[in-house]
BAROBA-239142 format. One record per atom (N, C-alpha, C, CB): residue number from 1; chain; atom name; z, y, x. Coordinates in steps of 0.1 Angstrom, whole numbers. Glycine has a CB too. Example, Ala and Ser with C-alpha at 12.3 -4.5 7.8 and 13.67 -1.06 7.14 Angstrom:
2
    nr   kette   atom      pz      py      px
     1       A      N      78     -57     132
     1       A     CA      78     -45     123
     1       A      C      78     -33     132
     1       A     CB      90     -45     113
     2       A      N      71     -22     128
     2       A     CA      71     -11     137
     2       A      C      79       0     129
     2       A     CB      57      -6     141
END
This chain:
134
    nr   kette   atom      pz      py      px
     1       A      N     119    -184    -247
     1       A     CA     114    -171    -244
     1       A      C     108    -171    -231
     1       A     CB     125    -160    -245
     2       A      N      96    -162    -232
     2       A     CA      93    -164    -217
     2       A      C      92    -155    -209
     2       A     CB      84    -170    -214
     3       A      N      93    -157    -196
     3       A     CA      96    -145    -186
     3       A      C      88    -143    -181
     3       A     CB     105    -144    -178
     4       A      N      87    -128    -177
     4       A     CA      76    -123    -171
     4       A      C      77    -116    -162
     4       A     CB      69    -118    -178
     5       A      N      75    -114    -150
     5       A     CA      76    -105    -134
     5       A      C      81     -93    -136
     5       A     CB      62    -101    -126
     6       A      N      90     -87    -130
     6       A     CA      96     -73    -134
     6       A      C      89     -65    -122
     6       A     CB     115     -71    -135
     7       A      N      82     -56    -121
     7       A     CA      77     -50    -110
     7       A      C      83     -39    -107
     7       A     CB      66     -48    -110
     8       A      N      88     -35     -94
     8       A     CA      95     -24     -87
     8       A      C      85     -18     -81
     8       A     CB     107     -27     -78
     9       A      N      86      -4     -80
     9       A     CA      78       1     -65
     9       A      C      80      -6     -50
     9       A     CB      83      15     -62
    10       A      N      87     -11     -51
    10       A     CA      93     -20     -38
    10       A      C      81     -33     -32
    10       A     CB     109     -28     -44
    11       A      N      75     -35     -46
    11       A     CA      67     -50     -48
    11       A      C      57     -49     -36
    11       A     CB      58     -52     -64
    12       A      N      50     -34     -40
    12       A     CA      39     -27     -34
    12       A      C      38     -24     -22
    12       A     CB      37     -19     -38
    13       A      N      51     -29     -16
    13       A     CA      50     -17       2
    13       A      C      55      -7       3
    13       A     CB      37     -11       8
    14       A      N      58      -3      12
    14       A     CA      60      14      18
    14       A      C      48      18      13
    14       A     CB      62      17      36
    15       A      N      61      30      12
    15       A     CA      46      39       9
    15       A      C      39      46      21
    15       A     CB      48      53      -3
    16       A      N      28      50      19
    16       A     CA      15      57      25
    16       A      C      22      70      31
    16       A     CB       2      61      13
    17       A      N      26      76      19
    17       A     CA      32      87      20
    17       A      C      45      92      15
    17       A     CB      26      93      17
    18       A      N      56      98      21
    18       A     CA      67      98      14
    18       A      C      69     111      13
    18       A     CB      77      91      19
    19       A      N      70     124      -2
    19       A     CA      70     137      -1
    19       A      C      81     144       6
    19       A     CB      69     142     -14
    20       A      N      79     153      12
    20       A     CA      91     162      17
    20       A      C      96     169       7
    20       A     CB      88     172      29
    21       A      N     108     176      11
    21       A     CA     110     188       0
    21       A      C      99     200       2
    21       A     CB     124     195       2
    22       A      N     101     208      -6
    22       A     CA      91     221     -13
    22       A      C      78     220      -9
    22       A     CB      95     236      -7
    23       A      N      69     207      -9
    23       A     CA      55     209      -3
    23       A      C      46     202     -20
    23       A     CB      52     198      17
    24       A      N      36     207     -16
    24       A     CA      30     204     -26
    24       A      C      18     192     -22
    24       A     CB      25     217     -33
    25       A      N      20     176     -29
    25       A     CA      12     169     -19
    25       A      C       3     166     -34
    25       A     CB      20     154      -7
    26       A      N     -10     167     -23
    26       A     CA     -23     163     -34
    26       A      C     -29     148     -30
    26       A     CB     -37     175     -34
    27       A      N     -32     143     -41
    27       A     CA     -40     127     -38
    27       A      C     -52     129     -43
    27       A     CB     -34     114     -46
    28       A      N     -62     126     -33
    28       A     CA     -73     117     -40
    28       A      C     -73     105     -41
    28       A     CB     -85     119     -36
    29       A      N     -71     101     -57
    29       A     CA     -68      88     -59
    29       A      C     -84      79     -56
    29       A     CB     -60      87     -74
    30       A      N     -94      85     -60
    30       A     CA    -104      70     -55
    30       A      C    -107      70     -39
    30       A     CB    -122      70     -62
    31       A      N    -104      80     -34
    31       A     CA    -109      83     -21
    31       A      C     -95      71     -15
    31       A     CB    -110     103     -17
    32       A      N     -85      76     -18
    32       A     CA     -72      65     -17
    32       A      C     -70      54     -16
    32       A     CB     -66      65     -24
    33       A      N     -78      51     -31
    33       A     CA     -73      34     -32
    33       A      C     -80      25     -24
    33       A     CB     -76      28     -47
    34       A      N     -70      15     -22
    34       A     CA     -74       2     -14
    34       A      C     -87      -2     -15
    34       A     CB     -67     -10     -18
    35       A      N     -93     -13      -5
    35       A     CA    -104     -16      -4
    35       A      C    -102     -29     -12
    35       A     CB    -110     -15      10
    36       A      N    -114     -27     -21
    36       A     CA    -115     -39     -34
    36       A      C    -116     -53     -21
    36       A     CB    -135     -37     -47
    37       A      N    -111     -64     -29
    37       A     CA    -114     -74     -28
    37       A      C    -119     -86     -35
    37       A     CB    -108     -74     -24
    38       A      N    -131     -83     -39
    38       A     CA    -136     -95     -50
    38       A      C    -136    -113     -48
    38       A     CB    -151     -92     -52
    39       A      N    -132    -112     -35
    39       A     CA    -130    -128     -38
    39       A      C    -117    -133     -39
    39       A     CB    -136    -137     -27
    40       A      N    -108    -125     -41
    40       A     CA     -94    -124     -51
    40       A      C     -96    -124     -66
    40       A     CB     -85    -111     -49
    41       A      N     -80    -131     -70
    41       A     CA     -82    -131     -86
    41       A      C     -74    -120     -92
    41       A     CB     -77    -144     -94
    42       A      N     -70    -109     -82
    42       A     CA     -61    -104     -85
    42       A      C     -66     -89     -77
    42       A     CB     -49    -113     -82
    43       A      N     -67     -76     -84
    43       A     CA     -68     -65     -76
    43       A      C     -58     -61     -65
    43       A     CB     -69     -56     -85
    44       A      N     -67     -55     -57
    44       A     CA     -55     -50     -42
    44       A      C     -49     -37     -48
    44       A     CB     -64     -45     -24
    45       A      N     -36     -36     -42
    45       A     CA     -28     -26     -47
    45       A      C     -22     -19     -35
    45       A     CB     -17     -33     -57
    46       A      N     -18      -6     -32
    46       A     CA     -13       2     -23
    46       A      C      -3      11     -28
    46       A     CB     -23       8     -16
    47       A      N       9      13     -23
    47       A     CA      23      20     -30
    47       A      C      18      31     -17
    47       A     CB      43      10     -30
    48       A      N      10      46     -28
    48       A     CA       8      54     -19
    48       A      C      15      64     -19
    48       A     CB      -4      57     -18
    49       A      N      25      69     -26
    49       A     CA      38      79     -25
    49       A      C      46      77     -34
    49       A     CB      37      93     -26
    50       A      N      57      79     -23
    50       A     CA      71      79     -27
    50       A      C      78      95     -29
    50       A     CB      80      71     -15
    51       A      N      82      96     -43
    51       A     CA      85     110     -40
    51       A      C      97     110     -53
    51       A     CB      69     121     -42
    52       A      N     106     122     -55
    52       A     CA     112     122     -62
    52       A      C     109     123     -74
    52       A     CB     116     127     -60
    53       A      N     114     115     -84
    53       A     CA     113     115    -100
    53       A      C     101     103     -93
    53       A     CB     108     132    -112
    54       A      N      91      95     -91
    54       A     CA      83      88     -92
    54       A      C      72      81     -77
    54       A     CB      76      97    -102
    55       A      N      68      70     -81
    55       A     CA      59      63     -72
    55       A      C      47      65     -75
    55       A     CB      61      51     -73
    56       A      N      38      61     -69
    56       A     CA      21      64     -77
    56       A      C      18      48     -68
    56       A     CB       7      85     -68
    57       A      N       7      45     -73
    57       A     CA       4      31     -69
    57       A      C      -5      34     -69
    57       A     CB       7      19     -75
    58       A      N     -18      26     -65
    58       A     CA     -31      25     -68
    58       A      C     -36      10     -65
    58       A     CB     -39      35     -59
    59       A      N     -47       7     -75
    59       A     CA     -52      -5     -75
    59       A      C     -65      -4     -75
    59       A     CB     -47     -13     -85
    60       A      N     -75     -12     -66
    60       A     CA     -90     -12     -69
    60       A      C     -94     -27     -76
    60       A     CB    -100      -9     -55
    61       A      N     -99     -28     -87
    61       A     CA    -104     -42     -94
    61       A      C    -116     -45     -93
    61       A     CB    -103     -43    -107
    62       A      N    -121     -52     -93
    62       A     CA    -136     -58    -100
    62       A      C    -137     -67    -106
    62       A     CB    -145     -60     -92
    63       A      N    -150     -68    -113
    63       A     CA    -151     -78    -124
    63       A      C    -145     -92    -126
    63       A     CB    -163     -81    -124
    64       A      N    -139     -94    -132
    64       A     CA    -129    -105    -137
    64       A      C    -117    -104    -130
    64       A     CB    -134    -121    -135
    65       A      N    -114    -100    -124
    65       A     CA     -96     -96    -120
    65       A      C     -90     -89    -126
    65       A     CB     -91     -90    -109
    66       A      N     -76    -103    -127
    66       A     CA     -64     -92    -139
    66       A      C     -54     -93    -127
    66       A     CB     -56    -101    -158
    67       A      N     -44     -85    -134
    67       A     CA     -28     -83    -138
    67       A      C     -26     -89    -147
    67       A     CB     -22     -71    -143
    68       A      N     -16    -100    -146
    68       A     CA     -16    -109    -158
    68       A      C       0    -102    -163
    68       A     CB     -15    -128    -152
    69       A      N       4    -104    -176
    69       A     CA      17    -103    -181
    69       A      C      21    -100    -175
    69       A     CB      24    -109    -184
    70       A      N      33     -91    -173
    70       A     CA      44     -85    -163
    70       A      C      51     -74    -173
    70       A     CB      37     -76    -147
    71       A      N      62     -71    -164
    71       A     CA      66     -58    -168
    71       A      C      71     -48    -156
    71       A     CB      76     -59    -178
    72       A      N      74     -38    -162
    72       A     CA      76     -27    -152
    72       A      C      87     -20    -155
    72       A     CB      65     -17    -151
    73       A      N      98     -20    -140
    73       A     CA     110     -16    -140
    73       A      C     116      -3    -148
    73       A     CB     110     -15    -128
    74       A      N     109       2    -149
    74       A     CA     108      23    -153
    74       A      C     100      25    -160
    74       A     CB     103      35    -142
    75       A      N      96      38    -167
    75       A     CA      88      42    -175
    75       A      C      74      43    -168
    75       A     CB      93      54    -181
    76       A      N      65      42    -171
    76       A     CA      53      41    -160
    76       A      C      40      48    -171
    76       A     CB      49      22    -155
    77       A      N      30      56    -163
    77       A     CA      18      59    -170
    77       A      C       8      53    -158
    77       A     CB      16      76    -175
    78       A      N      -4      51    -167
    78       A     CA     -13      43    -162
    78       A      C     -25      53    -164
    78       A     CB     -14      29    -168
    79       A      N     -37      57    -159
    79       A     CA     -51      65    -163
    79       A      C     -56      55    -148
    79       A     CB     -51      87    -162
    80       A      N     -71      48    -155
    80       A     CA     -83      46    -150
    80       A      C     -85      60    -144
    80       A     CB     -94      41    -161
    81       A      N     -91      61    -127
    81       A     CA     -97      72    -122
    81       A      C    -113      68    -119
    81       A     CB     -88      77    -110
    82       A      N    -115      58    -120
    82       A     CA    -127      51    -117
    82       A      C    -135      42    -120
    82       A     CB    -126      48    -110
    83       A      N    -142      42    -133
    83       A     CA    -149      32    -139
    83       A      C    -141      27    -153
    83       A     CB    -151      21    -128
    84       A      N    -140      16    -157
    84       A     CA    -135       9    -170
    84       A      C    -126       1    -170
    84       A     CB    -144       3    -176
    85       A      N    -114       0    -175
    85       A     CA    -105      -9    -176
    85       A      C     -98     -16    -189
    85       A     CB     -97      -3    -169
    86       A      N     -94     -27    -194
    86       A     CA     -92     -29    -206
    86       A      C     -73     -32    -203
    86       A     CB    -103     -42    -213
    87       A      N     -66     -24    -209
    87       A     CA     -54     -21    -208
    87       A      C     -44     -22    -223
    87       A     CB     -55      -8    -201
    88       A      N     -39     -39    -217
    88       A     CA     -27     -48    -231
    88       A      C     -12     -44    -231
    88       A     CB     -25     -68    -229
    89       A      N      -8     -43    -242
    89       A     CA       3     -42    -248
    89       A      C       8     -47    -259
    89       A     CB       4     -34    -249
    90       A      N      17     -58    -255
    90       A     CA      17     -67    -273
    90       A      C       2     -67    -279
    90       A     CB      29     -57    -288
    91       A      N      -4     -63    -291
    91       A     CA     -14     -71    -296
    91       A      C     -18     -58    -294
    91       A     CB     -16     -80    -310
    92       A      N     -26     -45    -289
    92       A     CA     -31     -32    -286
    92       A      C     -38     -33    -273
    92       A     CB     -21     -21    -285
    93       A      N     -50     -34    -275
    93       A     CA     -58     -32    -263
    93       A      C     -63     -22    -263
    93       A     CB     -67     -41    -261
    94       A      N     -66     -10    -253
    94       A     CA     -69       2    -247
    94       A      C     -80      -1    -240
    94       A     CB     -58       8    -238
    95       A      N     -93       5    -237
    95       A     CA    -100       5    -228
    95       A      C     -99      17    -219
    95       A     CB    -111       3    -233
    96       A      N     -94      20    -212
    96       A     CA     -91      28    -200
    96       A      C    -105      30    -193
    96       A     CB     -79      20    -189
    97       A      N    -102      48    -194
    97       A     CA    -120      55    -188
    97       A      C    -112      65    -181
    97       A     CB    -135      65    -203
    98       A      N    -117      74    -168
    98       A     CA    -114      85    -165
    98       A      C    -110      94    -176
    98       A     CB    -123      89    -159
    99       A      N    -100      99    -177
    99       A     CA     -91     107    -187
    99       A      C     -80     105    -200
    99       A     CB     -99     113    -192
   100       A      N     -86      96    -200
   100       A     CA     -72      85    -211
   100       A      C     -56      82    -199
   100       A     CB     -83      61    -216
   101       A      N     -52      85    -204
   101       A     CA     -34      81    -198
   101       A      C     -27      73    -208
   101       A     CB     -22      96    -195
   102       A      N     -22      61    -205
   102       A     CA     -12      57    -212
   102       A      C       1      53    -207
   102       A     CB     -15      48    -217
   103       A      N      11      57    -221
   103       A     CA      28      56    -213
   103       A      C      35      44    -218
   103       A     CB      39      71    -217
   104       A      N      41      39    -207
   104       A     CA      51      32    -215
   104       A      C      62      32    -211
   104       A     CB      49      20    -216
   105       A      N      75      23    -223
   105       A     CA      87      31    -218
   105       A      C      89      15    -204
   105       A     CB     103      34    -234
   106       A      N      99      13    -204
   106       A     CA     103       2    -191
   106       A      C     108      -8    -198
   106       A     CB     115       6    -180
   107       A      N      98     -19    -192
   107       A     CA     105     -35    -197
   107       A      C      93     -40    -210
   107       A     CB     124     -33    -205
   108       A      N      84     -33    -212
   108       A     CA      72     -36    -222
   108       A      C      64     -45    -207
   108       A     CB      61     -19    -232
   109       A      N      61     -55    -219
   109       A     CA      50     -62    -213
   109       A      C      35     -58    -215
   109       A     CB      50     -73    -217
   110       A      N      29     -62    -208
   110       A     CA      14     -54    -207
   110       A      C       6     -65    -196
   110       A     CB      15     -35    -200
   111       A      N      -5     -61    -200
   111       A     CA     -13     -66    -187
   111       A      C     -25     -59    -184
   111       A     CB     -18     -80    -188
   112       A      N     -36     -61    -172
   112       A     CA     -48     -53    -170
   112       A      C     -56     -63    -167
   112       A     CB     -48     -41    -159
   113       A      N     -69     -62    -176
   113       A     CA     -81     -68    -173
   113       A      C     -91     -60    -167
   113       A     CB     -86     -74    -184
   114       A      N    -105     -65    -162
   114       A     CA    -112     -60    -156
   114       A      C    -130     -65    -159
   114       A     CB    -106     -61    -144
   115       A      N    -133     -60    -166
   115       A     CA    -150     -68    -171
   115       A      C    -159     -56    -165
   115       A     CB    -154     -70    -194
   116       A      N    -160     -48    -161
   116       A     CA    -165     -35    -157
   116       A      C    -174     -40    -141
   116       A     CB    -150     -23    -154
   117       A      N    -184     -38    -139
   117       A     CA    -187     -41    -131
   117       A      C    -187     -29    -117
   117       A     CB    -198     -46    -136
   118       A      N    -187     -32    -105
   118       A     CA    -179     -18     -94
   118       A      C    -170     -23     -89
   118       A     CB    -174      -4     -99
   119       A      N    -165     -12     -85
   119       A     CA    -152     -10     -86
   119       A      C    -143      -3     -94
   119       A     CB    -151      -7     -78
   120       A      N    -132      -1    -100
   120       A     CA    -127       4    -108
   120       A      C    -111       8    -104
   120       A     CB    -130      -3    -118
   121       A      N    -106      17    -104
   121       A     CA     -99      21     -98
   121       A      C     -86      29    -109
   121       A     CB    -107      28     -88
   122       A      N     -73      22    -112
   122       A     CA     -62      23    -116
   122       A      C     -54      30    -108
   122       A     CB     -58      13    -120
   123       A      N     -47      40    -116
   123       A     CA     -36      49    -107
   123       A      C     -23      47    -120
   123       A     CB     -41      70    -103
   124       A      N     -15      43    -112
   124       A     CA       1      37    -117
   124       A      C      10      47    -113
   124       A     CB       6      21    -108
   125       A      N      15      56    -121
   125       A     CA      29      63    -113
   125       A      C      38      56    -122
   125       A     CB      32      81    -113
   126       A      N      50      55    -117
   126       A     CA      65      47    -123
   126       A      C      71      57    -117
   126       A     CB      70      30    -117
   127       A      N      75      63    -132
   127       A     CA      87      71    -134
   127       A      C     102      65    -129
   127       A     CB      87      75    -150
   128       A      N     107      68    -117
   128       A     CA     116      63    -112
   128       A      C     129      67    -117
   128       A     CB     114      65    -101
   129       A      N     126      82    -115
   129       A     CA     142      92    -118
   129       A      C     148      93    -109
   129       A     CB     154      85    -127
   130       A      N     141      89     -92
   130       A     CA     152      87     -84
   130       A      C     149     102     -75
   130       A     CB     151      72     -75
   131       A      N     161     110     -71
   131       A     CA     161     118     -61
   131       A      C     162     113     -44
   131       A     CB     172     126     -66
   132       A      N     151     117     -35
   132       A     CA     148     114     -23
   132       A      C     151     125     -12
   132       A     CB     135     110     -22
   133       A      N     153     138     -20
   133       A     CA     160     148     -10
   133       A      C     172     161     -21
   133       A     CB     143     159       1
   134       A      N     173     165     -12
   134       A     CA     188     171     -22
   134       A      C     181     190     -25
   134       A     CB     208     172      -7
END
């Protein structure tokens, strides 16, 4: 059987931002995400809040950079905010556009490709469950 990376919010860094209680925080996620790096094989990723019940991640890709196989600790949804993404699950490939979200529960394997030319820009929240203030 073979194994595949379990990913935590932890993987990613501190976050950017960590929510207080009663405030309402807003993201602009392209304005947000990391600065692409195309002479990687792999998109840059930033763990930009930490907040209760969930993480948000953000990734910028370009053409031919994956996410290879992995899985993810928690339940997680994924929506493209920026350009085109082709998004695996067992044999289900998704093409990911601004407005498509997909969920999965924790411990599915998946991966993210990238044929889109730009930049393209993935927002990751991982449903944690965890409480950070009382």
């Amino acid at each position: 059987m073979t194994e595949f990376p379990i990913n935590t919010p932890e993987v990613f860094g501190n976050a950017h931002i960590t929510s207080a209680p009663g405030v309402m925080t807003v993201i602009d996620a392209v304005a947000e995400a990391p600065a692409a790096q195309p002479e990687h094989a792999r998109p840059t990723a930033k763990r930009h809040l930490q907040a209760d019940g969930a993480n948000i991640i953000l990734f910028t890709f370009t053409k031919g950079q994956t996410l290879n196989e992995h899985k993810a600790a928690h339940p997680i949804t994924v929506e493209c905010v920026k350009g085109e993404l082709e998004f695996t699950c067992r044999d289900n490939t998704v093409t990911l556009r601004p407005g498509t979200v997909v969920h999965l529960t924790d411990h599915l394997v998946h991966r993210v490709d990238c044929n889109a030319e730009g930049e393209n820009v993935l927002l990751l929240t991982m449903l944690t469950g965890e409480r950070h203030q009382s």
